[in-house]
ChimeraX commands (.cxc) that place a marker at each C-alpha (Angstrom):
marker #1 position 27.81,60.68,54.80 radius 0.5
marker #1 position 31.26,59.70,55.09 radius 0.5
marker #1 position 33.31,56.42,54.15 radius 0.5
marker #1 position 33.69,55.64,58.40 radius 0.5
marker #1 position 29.49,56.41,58.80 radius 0.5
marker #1 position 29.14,53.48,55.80 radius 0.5
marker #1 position 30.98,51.02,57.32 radius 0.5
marker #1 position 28.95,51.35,60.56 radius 0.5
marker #1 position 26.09,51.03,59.15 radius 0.5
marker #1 position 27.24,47.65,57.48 radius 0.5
marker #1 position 28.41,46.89,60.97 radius 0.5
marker #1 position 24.96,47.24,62.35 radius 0.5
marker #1 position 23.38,45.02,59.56 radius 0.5
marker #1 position 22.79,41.37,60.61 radius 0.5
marker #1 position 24.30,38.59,59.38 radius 0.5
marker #1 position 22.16,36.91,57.07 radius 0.5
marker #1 position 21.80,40.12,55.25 radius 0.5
marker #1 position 25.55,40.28,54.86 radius 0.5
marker #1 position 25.58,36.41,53.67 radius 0.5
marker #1 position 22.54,37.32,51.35 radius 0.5
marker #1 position 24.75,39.93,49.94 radius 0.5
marker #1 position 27.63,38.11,49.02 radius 0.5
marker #1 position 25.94,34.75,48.11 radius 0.5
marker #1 position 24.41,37.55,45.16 radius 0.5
marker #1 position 27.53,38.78,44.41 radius 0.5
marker #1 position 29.16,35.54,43.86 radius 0.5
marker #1 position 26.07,34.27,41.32 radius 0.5
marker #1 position 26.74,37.58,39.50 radius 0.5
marker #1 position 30.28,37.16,39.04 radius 0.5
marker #1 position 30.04,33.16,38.41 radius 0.5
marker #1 position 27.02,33.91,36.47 radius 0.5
marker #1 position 28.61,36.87,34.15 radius 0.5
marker #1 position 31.68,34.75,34.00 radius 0.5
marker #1 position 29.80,32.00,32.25 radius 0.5
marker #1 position 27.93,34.58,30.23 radius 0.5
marker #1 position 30.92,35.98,28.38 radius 0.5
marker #1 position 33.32,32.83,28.91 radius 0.5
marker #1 position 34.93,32.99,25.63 radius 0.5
marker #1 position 34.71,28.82,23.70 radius 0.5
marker #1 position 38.09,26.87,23.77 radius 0.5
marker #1 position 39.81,28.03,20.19 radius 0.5
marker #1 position 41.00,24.05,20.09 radius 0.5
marker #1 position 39.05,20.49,20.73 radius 0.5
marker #1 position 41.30,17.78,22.23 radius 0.5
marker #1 position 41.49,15.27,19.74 radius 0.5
marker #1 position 42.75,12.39,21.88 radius 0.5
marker #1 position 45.75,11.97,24.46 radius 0.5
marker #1 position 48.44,9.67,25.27 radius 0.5
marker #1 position 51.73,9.11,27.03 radius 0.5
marker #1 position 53.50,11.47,25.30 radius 0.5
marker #1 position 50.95,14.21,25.37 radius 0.5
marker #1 position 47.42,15.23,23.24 radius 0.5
marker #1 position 46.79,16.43,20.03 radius 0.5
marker #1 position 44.44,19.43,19.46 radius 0.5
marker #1 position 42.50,20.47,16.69 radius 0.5
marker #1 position 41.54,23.87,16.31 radius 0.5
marker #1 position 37.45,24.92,15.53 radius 0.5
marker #1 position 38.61,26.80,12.17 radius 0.5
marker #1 position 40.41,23.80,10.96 radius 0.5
marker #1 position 38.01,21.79,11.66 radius 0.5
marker #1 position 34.86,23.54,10.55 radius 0.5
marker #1 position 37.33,23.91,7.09 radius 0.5
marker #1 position 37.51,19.50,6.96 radius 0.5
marker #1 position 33.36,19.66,7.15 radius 0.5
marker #1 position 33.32,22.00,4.62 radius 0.5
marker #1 position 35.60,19.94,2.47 radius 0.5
marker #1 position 33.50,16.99,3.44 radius 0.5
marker #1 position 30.39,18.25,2.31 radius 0.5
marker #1 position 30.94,20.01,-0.84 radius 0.5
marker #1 position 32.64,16.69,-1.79 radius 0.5
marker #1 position 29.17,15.64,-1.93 radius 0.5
marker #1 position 27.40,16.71,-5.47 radius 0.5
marker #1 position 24.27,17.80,-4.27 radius 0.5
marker #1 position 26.02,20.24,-2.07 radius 0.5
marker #1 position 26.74,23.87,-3.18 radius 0.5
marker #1 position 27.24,25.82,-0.32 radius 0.5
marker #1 position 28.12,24.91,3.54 radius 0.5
marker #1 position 28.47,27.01,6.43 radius 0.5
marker #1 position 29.56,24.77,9.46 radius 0.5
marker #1 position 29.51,25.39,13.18 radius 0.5
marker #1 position 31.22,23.70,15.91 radius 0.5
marker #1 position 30.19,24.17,19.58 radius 0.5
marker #1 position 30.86,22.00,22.74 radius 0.5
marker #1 position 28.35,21.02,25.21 radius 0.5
marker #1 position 28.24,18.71,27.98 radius 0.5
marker #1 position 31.95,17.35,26.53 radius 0.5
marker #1 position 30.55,16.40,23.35 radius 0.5
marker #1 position 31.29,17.86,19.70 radius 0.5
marker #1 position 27.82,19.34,17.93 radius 0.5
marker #1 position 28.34,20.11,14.58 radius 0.5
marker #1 position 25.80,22.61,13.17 radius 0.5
marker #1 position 25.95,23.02,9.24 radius 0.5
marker #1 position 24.15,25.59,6.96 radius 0.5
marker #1 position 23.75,23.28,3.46 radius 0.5
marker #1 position 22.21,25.25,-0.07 radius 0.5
marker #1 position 21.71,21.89,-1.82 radius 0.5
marker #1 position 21.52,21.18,-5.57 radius 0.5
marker #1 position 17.58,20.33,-5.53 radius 0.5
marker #1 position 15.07,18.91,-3.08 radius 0.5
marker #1 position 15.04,14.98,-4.76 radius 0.5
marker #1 position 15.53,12.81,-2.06 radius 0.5
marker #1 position 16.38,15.22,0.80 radius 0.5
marker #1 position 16.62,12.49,3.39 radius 0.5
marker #1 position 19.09,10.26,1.66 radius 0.5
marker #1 position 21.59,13.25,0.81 radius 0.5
marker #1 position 21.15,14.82,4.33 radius 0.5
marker #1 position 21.58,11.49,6.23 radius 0.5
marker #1 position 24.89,10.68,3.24 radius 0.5
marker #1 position 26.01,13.72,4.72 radius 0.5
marker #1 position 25.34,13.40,8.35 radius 0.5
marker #1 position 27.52,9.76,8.20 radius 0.5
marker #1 position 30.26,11.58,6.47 radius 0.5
marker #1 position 30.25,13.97,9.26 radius 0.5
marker #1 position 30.28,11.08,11.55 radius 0.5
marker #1 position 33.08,9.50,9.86 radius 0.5
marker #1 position 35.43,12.58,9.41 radius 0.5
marker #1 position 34.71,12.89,13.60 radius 0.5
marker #1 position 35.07,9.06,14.48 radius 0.5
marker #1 position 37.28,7.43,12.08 radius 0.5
marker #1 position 40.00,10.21,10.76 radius 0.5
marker #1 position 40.10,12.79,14.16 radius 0.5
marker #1 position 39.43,10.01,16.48 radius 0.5
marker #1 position 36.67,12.51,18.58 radius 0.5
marker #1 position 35.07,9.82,21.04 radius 0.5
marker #1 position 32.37,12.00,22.48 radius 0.5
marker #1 position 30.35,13.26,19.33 radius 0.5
marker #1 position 27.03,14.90,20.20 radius 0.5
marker #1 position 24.25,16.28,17.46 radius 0.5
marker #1 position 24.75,16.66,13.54 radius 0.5
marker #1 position 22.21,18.90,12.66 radius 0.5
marker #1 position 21.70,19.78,9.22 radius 0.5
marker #1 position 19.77,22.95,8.45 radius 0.5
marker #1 position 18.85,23.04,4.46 radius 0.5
marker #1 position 19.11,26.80,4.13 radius 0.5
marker #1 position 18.17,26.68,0.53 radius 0.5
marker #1 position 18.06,24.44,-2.82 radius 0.5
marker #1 position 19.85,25.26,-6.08 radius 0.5
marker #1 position 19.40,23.69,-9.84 radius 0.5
marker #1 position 19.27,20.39,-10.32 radius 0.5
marker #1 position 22.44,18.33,-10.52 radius 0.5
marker #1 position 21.23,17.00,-14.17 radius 0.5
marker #1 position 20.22,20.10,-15.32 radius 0.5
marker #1 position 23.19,21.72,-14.34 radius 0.5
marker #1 position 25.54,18.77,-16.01 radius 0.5
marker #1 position 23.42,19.57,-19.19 radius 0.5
marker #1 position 24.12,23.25,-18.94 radius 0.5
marker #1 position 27.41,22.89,-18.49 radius 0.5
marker #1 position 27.69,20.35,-21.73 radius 0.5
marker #1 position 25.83,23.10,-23.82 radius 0.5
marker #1 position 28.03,25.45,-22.58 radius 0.5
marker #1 position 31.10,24.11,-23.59 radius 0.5
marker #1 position 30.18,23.72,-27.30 radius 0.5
marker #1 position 32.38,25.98,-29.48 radius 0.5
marker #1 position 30.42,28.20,-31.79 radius 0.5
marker #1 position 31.83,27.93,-34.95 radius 0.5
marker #1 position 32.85,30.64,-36.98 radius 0.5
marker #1 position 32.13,31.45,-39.99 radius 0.5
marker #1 position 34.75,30.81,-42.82 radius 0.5
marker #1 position 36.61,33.28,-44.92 radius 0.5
marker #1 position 37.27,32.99,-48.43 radius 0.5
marker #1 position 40.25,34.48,-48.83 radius 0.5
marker #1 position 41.84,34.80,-52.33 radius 0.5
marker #1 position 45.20,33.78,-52.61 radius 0.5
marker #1 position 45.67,33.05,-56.31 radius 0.5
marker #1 position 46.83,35.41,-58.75 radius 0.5
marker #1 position 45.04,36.56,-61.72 radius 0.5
marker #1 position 47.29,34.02,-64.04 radius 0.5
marker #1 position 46.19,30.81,-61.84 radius 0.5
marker #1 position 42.64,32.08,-62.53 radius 0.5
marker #1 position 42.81,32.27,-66.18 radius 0.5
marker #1 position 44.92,29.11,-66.37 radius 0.5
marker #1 position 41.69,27.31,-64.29 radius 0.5
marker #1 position 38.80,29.01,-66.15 radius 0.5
marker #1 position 40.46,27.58,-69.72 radius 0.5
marker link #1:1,2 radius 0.2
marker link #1:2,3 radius 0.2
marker link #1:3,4 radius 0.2
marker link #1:4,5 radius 0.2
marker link #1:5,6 radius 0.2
marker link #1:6,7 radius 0.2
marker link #1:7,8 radius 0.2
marker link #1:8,9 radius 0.2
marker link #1:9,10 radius 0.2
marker link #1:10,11 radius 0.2
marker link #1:11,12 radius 0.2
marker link #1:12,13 radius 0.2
marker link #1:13,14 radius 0.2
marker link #1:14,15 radius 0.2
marker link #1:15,16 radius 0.2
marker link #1:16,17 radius 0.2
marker link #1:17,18 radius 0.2
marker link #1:18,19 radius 0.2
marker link #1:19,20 radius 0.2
marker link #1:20,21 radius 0.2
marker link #1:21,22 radius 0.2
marker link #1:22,23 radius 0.2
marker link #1:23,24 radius 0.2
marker link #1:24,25 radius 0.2
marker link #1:25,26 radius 0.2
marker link #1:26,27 radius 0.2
marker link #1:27,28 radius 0.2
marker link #1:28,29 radius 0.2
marker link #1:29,30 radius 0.2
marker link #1:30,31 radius 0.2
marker link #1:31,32 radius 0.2
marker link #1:32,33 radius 0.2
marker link #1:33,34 radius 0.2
marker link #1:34,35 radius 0.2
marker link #1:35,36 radius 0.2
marker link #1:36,37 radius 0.2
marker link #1:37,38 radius 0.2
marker link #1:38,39 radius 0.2
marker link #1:39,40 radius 0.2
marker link #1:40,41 radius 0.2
marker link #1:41,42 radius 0.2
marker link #1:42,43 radius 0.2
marker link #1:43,44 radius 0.2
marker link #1:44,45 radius 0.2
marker link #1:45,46 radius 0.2
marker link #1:46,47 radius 0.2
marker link #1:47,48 radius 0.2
marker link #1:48,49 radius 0.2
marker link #1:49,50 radius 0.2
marker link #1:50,51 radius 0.2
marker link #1:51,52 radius 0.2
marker link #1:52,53 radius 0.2
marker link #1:53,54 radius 0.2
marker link #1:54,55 radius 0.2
marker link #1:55,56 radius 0.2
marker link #1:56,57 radius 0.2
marker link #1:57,58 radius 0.2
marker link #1:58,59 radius 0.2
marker link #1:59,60 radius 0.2
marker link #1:60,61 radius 0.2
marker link #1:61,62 radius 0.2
marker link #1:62,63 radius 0.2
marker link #1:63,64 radius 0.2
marker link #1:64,65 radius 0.2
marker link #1:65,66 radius 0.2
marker link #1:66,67 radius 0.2
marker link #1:67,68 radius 0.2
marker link #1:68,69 radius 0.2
marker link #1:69,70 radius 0.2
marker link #1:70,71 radius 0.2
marker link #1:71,72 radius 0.2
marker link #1:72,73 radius 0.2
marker link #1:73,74 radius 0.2
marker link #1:74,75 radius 0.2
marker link #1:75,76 radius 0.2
marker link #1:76,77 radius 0.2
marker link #1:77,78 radius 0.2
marker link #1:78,79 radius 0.2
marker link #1:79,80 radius 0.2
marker link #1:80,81 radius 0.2
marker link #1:81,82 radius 0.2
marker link #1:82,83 radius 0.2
marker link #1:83,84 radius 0.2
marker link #1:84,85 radius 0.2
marker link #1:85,86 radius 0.2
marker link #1:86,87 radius 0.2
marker link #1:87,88 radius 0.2
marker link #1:88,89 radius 0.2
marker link #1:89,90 radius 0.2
marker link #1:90,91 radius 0.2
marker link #1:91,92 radius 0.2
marker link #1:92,93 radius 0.2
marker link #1:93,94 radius 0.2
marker link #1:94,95 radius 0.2
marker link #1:95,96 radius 0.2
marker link #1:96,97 radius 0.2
marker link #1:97,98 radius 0.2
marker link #1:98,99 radius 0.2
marker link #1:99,100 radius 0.2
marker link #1:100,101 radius 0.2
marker link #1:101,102 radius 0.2
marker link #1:102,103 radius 0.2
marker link #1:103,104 radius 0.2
marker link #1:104,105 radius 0.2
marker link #1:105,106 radius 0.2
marker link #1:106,107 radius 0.2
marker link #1:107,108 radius 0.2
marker link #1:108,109 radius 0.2
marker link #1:109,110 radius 0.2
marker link #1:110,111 radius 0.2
marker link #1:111,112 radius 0.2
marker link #1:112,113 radius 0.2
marker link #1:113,114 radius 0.2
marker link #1:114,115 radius 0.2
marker link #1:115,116 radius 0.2
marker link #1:116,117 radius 0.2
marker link #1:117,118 radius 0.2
marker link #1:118,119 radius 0.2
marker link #1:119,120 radius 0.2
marker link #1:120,121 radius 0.2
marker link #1:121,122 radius 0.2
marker link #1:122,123 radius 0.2
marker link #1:123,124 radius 0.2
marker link #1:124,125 radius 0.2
marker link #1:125,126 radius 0.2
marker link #1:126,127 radius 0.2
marker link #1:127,128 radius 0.2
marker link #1:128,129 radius 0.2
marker link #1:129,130 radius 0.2
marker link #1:130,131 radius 0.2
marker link #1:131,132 radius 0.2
marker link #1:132,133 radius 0.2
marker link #1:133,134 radius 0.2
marker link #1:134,135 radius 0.2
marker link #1:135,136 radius 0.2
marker link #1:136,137 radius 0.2
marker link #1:137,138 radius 0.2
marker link #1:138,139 radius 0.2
marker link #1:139,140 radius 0.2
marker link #1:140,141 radius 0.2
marker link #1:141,142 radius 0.2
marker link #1:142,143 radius 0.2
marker link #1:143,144 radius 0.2
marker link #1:144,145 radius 0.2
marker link #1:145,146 radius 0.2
marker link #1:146,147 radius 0.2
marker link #1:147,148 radius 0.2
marker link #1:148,149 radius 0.2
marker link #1:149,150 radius 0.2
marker link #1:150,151 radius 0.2
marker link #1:151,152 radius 0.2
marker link #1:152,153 radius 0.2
marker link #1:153,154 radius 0.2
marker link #1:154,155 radius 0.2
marker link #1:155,156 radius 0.2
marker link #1:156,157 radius 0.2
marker link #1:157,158 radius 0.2
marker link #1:158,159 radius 0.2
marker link #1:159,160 radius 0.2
marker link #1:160,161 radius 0.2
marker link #1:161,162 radius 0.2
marker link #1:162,163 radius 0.2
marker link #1:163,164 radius 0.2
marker link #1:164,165 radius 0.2
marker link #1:165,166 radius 0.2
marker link #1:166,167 radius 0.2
marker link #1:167,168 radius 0.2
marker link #1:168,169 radius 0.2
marker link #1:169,170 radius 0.2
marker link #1:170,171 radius 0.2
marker link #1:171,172 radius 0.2
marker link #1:172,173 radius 0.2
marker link #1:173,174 radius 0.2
view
């Protein structure tokens, strides 16, 4: 078969198969598009007349992770940002100190979230905080006792060491 019998035989097909063919071929391409689109390495944090200010996602996954280990029952965090719908969802991974009172800490943390977003980066469209407790630690008093403990200095034993002369010695035993 050669390259001229192929395009006769598209020639011969009818339309609607032709328009089937391409309407396919455009969802594949819009559709693999999507699929491998590559997230925007900055958020706009607001505009004005003289232009916008970006923030990129490393810097500010870095301010949640400030944010949170600022908290003490935090050890560990391991935030993600993603944008859907033109909103900012904040994913973080916590290891917290201990499981005592779970919903205050996580909810303390979810506000400071919302503040760092609001209040300091001025983000307007702010979708989900989720906070995933990946795993719990020692508790916060424990640890503070630990640490006290720890920092005791052992003391060390003292040495007699002999510095007078056989003359002081007499001269002390008489």
């Amino acid at each position: 078969m050669t390259p001229a019998d192929s395009i006769e035989q598209l020639k011969n097909l009818p339309p609607s198969t032709i328009a089937a063919a391409v309407a396919i071929l455009v969802v594949l391409v819009i559709g693999l598009r999507l699929l491998f689109k590559k997230p925007p390495a900055h958020l706009i944090a607001f505009s004005g007349e003289a232009g916008s200010v970006l923030v990129s996602r490393k810097a500010l996954q870095e301010l949640i992770k400030q944010i949170c280990l600022n908290d003490d029952w935090v050890e560990n965090v391991a935030p993600t940002i993603k944008i859907q719908d033109g909103k900012v969802n904040t994913h973080a991974k916590l290891r917290l100190r201990s499981p005592e009172d779970l919903k205050k800490n996580c909810e303390r943390i979810q506000n400071d979230i919302t503040t760092l977003l609001k209040k300091s980066l001025s983000f307007d469209q702010i979708g989900t905080i989720e906070i995933v407790v990946s795993s719990f630690g020692n508790n916060p008093q424990e640890t503070a006792v630990k640490k006290e403990s720890s920092l005791e200095v052992p003391t060390k034993p003292s040495l007699d060491i002999d510095t007078e002369t056989d003359e002081e010695k007499q001269r002390h035993q008489d």
